[in-house]
N, C-alpha and C positions, 0 to 999 in steps of 0.2 A: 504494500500500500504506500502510498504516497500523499503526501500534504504539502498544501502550498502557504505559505507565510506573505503577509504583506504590512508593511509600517513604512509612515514616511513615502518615498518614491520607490521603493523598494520591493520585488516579489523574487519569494525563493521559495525553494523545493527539499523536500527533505523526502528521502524515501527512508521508510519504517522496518524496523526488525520483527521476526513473526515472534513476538513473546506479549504475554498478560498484559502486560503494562502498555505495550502498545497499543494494543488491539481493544485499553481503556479507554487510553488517548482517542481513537479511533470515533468511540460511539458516543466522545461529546460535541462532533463536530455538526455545524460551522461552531465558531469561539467567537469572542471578542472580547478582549481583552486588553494587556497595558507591556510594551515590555521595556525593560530597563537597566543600566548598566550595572553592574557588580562585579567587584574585584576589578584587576588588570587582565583578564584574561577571559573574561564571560559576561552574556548578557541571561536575564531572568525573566521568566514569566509564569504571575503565580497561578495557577489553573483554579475555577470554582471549587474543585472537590477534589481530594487524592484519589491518586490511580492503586488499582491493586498493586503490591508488590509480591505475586505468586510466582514462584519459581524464582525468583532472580539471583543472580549469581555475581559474587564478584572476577573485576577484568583485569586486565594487566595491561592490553595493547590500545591504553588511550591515546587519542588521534585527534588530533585540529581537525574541525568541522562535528565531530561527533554532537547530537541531539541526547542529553540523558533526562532526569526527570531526576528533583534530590528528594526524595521519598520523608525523611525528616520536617523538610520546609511544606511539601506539595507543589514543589514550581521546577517547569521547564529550565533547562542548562540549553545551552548557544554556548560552544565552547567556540571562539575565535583565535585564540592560543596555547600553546602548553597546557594541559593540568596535569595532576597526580588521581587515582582513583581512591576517594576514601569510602567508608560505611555509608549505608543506605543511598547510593547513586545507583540508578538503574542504567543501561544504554538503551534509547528509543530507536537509535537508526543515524544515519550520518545524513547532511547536506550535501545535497545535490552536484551545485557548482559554485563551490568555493564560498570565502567566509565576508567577501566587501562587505555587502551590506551589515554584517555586526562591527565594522569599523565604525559606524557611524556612531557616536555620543550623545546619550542623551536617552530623554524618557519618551516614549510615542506611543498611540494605540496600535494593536496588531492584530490582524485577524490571521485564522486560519480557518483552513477549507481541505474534507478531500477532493483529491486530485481523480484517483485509478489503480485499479492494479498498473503495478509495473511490467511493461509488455519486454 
């Protein structure tokens, strides 16, 4: 599956990992919501309600661009740099094509929408 993100002038894609958590993300779509910067390395969006966290697993091979969700807070991760993986972070799936648009500074509304299966 796939979702599309939009804030500001910006639209991007992230396609989803087949696990619980996503497939939560999944059946709250469309969103609307707020997202916003945190830390040097991430932006955040905090979702209406937690997502299951069944089955999840800790990762080792975190990745620029990765989509997690921080199961503690209930809000979407936008990783645009570096991270380390600690407790209660799920992986939702990575972006699409690349991280510009989390370059951008600041607070904005943001919606999401699914997209499709991925063909």
């Amino acid at each position: 599956m796939r979702i599309e993100f939009s804030f500001a002038d910006f639209v991007f894609a992230a396609s989803l990992h087949d696990n619980p958590s996503a497939q939560d993300l999944v059946s709250m779509m469309p969103l609307n919501f707020t997202i916003e910067d945190y830390s040097n390395n991430e932006k955040i969006a905090y979702l209406p309600r937690k997502l299951t966290g069944q089955n999840s697993i800790a990762f080792d091979n975190e990745a620029i661009g990765d989509l997690c969700y921080y199961a503690p807070w209930g809000n979407l991760v936008f990783y645009y740099a570096r991270y380390r993986y600690s407790p209660g972070l799920i992986r939702l799936g990575r972006l699409d094509n690349g991280i510009e648009p989390l370059l951008t500074r600041g607070k904005f509304p943001l919606k999401a929408r699914l997209l499709s299966e991925r063909a």
